[in-house]
N, C-alpha and C positions, 0 to 999 in steps of 0.2 A: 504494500500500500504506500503509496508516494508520499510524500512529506504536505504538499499543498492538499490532498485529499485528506490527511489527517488534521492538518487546520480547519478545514470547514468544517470537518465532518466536527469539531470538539467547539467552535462557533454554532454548531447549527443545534447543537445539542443541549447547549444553554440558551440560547434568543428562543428555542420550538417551547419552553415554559412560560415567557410572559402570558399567554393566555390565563394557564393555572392560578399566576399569583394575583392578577387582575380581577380571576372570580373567587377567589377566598379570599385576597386580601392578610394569608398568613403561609406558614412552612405544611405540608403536605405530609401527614401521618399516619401511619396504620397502628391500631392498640390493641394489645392483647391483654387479655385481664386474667393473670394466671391464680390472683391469690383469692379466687372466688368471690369479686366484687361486684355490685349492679353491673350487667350486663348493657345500660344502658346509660355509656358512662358521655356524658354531657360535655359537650367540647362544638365550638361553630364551625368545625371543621370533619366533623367525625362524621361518616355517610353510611354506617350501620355495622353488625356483627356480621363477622365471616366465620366459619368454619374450616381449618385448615388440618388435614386427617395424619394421624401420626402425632398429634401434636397434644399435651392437655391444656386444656383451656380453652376459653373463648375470646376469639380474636376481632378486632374491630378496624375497620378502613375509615380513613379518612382522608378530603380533599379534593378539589374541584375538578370538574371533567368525568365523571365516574359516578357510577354507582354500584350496592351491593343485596344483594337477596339470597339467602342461602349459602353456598361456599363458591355463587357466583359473582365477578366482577367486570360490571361493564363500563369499558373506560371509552372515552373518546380524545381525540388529536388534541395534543397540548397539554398531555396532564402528566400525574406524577406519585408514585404513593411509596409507603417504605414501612417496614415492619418492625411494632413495635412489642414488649411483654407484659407492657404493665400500662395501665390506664393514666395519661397524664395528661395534667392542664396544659403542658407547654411545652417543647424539644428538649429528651432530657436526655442524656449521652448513655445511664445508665441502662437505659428501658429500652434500648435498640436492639432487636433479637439478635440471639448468634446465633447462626442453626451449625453443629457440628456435621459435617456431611464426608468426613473420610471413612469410607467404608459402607457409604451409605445412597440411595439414592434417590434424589427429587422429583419429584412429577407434577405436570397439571397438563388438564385439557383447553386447547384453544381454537377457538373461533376466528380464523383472517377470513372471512370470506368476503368482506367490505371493504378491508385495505390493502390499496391498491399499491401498483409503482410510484416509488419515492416515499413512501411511508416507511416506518419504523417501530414496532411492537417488542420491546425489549423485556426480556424480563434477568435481571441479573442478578449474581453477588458482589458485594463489593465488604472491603474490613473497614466497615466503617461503625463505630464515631472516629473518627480522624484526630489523632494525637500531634504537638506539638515538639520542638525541639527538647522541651524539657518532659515529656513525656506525658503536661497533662492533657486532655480534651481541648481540643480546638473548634471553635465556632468555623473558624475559617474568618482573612479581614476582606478577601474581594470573591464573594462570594455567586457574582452574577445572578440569578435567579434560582440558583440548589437552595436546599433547605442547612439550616446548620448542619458542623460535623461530619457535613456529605466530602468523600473523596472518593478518585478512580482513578484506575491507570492510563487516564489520557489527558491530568488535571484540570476538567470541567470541573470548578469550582474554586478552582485553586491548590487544590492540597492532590496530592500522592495517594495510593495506597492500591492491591493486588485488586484484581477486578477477572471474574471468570461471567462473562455472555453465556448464558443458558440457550438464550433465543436472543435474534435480531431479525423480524423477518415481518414481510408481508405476505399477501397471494401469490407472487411470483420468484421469493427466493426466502432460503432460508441460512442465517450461519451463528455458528457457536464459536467463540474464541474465547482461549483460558491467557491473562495476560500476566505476567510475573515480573518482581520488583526487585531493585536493589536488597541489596541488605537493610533491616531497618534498624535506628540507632534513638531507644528506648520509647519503639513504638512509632516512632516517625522515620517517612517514604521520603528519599531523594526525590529518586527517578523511576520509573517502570518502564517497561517494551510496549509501548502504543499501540503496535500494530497486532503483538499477540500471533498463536499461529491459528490462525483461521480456516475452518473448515466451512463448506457452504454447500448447496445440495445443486447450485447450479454447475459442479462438476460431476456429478454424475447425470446421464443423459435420461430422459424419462422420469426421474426419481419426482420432482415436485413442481404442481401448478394445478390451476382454474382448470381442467377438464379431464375427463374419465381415462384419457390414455396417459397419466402421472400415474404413479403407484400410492401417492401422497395426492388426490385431491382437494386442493384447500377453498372449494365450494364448499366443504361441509369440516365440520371440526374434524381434530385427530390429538391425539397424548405426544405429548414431549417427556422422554424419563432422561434423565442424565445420571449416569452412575461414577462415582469416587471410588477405584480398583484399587485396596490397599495392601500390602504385602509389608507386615513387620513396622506398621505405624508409619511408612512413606505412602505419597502417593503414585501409585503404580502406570497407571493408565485410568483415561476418562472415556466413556461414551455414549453416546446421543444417543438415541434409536426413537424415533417418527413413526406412531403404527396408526392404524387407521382401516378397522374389521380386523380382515386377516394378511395387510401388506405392510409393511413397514419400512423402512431406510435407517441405515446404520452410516452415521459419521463416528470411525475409529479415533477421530485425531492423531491420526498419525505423523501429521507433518509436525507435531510435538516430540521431540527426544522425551529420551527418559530423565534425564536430568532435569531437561523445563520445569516437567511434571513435578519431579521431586522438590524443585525449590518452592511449591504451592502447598510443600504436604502441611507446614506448621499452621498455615493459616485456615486452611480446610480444616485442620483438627480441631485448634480453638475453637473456628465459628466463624460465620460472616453472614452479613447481613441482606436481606431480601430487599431489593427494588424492582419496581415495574412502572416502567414509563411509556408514554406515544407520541413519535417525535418526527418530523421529516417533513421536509420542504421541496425543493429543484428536484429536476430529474439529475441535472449536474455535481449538485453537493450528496446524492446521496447514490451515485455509480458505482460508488466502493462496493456495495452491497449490490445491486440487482439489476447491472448492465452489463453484457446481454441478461437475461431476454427483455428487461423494460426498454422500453424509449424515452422519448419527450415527457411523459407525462410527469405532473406535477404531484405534490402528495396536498390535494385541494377540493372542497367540493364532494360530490358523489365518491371519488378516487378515495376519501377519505375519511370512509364510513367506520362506525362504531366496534370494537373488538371487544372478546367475551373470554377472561380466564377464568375457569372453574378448576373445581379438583382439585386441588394444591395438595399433595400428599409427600410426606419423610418417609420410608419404606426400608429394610435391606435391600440391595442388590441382590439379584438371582446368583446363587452363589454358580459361581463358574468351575469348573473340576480343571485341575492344574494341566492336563492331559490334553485338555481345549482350547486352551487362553493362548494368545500369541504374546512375544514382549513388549505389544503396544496395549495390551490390555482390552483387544479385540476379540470378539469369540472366534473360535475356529472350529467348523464341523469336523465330524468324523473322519476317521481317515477313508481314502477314497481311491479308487484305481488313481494313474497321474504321479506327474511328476508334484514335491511339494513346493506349494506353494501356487501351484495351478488350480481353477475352477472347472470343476468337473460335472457332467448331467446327474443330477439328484432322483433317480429312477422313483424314489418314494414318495418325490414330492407331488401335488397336485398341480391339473394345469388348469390359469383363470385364464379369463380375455382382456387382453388388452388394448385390444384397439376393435368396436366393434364393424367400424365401417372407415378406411384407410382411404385415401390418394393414391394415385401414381407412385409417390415418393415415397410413402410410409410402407407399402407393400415392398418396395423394393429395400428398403432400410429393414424392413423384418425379415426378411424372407436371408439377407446377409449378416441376421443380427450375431447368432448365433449364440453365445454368453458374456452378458455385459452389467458390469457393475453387479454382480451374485445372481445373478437372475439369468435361464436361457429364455431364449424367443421362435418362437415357431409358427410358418406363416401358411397360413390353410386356406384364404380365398373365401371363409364364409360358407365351408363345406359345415354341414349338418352333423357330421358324423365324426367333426374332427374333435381331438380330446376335449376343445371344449367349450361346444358347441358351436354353430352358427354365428364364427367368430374370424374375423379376417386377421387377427394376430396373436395366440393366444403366450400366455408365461408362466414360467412355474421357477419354485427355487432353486437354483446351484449348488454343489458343494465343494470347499475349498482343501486340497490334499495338503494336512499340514507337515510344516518341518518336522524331521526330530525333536529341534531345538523348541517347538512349540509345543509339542507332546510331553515335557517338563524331564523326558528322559536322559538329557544329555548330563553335564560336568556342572559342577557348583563350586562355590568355593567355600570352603570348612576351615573353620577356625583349629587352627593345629598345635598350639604350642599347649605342654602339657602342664603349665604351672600355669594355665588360664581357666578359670571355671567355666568359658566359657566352649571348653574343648569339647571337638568334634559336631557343634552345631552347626547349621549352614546360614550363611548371611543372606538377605533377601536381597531380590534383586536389584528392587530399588536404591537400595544401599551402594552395591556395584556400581550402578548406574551413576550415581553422583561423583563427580571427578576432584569435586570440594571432601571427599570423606573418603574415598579410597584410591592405593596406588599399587598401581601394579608393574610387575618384574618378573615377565617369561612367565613361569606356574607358579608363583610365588606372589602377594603383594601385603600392604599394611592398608588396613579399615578402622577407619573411627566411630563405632556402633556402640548403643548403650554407656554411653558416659567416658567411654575410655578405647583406647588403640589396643588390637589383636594382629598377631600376623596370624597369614590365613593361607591356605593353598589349593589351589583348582585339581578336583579328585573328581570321580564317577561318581553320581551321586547314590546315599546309601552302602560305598566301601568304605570297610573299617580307615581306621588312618593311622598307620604306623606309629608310634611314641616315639622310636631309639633319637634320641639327639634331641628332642624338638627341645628342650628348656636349654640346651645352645645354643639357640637360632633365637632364640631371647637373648639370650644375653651378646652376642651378636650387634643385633639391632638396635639394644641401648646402648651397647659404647660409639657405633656408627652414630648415634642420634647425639651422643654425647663429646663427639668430635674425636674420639679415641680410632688407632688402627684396628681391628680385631686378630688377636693372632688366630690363627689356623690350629684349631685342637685337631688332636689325637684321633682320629676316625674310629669307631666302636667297631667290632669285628663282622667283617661283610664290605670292608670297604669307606671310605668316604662318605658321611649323612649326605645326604640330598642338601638341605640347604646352606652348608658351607662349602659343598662344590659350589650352589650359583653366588654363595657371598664370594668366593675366589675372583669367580670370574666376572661379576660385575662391577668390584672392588666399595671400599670400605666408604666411599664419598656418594658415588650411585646413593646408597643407604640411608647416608645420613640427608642428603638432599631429600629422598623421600619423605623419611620419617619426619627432616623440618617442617616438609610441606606440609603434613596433616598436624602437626602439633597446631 
């Protein structure tokens, strides 16, 4: 995303609330009343009780542009709301929910069927109240039209802080971006990644829009879940999945490393706070998101009808078997004839229709689809008898032949030195993944896991692990760390331990470089 596109787009996202504060005239809150208090707690901004599932209590919206009935909320263009835990007369930094979501997964159902090209239905998290240099709560001093204590990682409002996109979307595109921040220094954000790694449904073909030959119709509602993949209290991998009956779309994010991921996991653990806003103007300032396939049109007018989020549900994610999961935290089916890694025809699956009555073009586009984006495509002309039915295109699901390395059976890396209690456990991967906590050397490296450094060595996973030597390859390590040469002990009988052959040959500086690094 280009630098002048992320200017408008953080201008366009403060100026789209003047409406809001024009019809309230105050900050834009959602209340939840968790310690059993009136239900109908009194405030000129408060627009009724919501229900939100997984949760206890009873939760209340408040704020102009919207409204709520049941654990429905219908907003319209130019609003703003945010959630809160406890009933209050006025913005209180305390009362701002966190919802804990490592390990966990979000949902609601939503209605775009109204908002059009250049619109904007956001529903986010961000870690906010937003802390100051000295670490306490910050109002924020140029706060533009946000509510206090509001921050993101594109500094609309002025202040810093991690920011994960659940949704950004209208009828004709949809995308989710987890966006990660510097380091914070006692609670306060430098700087963040603006641009985040964004995933969007307009790179897969088919997958989402206004008519029956999407898999994702967004004529009619469909659930958003988003799940937090966690492995050993990091975060592992994130993913979307869009269903809608019996079709759905999966954004893996995979254009996210695992490190990205992992630098989110502290904040996901904590807690971060629920916003949902409706923003968009030009077709121009808002191309980052839904050009192609929008045009010209503007987010104005009929283009800019009404949106409906119900459902709001905290859940477990479906637990995934280690055996399926890829290392982006994707599921992966069973194994399948194929090479791995390739989409293979899923003989078990059923076939719909996709397109009931084609073009020239789309007959010829199916009939060469063959398997795209997890799905194959089979093009029948509208034969009666074809799988399924009196259907000029029909589709059914794919299956992806996984790796080894995704069927969880390959090498881990185990904690080996024998004067560590933490011997012969295996570190998660996420942990690996982080290049700030672990360092590696050939089959050997040092991990900074659970409060302290372990060396560690890449074995099969589930073989035993040898002892002979290992509390020398400790000691080793702390005179390397310690600036000392190590001499070359006595090899136990059988030869040479393993890891003071690679200390020989990598030499005693190799070592200590490492081990500085992780101290």
């Amino acid at each position: 995303m280009g630098l002048h596109v992320l200017r408008a787009r953080i201008a366009l996202r403060a100026a789209c609330l003047v409406g809001l504060v024009a019809a309230v005239g105050a900050d834009v809150v959602l209340f939840s009343d968790m310690d059993g208090q009136d239900d109908s707690c009194q405030s000129e901004i408060m627009r009724g009780a919501i229900h939100v599932h997984g949760l206890p209590g009873t939760f209340y919206m408040a704020g102009g542009g919207g409204s709520v009935e049941g654990d429905r909320l219908k907003i319209r263009h130019n609003s703003g709301f945010s959630l809160f835990s406890k009933c209050e007369p006025e913005w209180a930094p305390e009362s701002i929910t966190q919802l804990p979501l490592l390990g966990k997964t979000i949902s609601f159902t939503v209605d775009l069927s109204h908002v059009g090209c250049a619109c904007n239905v956001a529903v986010y998290l961000i870690s906010s109240p937003a802390r100051g240099w000295d670490g306490q709560y910050s109002r924020g001093e140029d706060r533009g039209f946000q509510p206090p204590y509001y921050c993101d990682a594109n500094h609309v409002g002025g202040q810093w802080c991690p920011e994960i996109d659940l949704m950004e979307a209208n009828n004709h595109a949809f995308q989710a971006t987890p966006h990660r921040c510097g380091a914070a220094k006692n609670g306060h954000y430098s700087g963040c990644d603006r641009g985040g790694c964004a995933e969007n449904t307009n790179d897969q073909h088919g997958s989402y829009g206004p008519s029956g030959r999407y898999r994702i119709d967004t004529r009619y509602p469909f659930t958003v879940e988003t799940s937090f993949i966690e492995d050993g209290g990091y975060l592992l991998g994130m993913r979307t999945t869009l269903r809608q009956q019996d079709h759905e779309v999966v954004l893996a994010h995979g254009s996210c490393s695992r490190d990205y991921l992992a630098a989110l996991s502290d904040v996901v653990k904590a807690g971060m706070s629920l916003r949902i806003t409706y923003w968009g103007d030009s077709a121009q300032t808002m191309k980052w998101m839904d050009m192609p396939p929008c045009g010209p049109e503007d987010c104005s007018g009929d283009n800019a009808g009404e949106a409906v989020i119900s459902n709001i549900t905290l859940s477990p994610p479906e637990a995934p078997r280690s055996d399926v999961v890829a290392e982006d935290g994707a599921r992966v089916e069973e194994p399948a004839p194929g090479s791995p890694g390739e989409w293979v025809p899923d003989e078990a699956a059923e076939w719909h229709c996709y397109v009931d009555i084609g073009d020239e073009a789309e007959a010829e586009w199916c009939a060469t689809a063959g398997i795209q984006d997890g799905y194959e495509f089979s093009y029948n002309g509208g034969v009666q008898d074809s799988p399924c039915g009196g259907c000029w295109c029909c589709k059914r699901k794919a299956k992806k032949v996984p790796a080894p390395a995704e069927r969880g059976d390959a090498m881990a890396w185990i904690v080996s030195d024998i004067e560590d209690a933490l011997l012969g456990q295996e570190v998660p991967r996420a942990i690996i993944a982080d290049v700030s906590a672990f360092m590696q050397m050939g089959e050997i490296g040092i991990v900074r896991w659970q409060g302290s450094q372990h060396f560690v060595r890449r074995r099969p996973r589930g073989e035993p692990f040898p002892s002979a030597g290992a509390g020398a390859f400790n000691v080793i390590m702390q005179k390397a760390q310690e600036g000392e040469k190590p001499a070359e002990a006595a090899a136990p009988s059988g030869g040479r331990p393993w890891h003071l052959a690679v200390a020989a040959a990598v030499g005693a500086s190799v070592l200590a470089v490492a081990a500085a690094g992780l101290a």
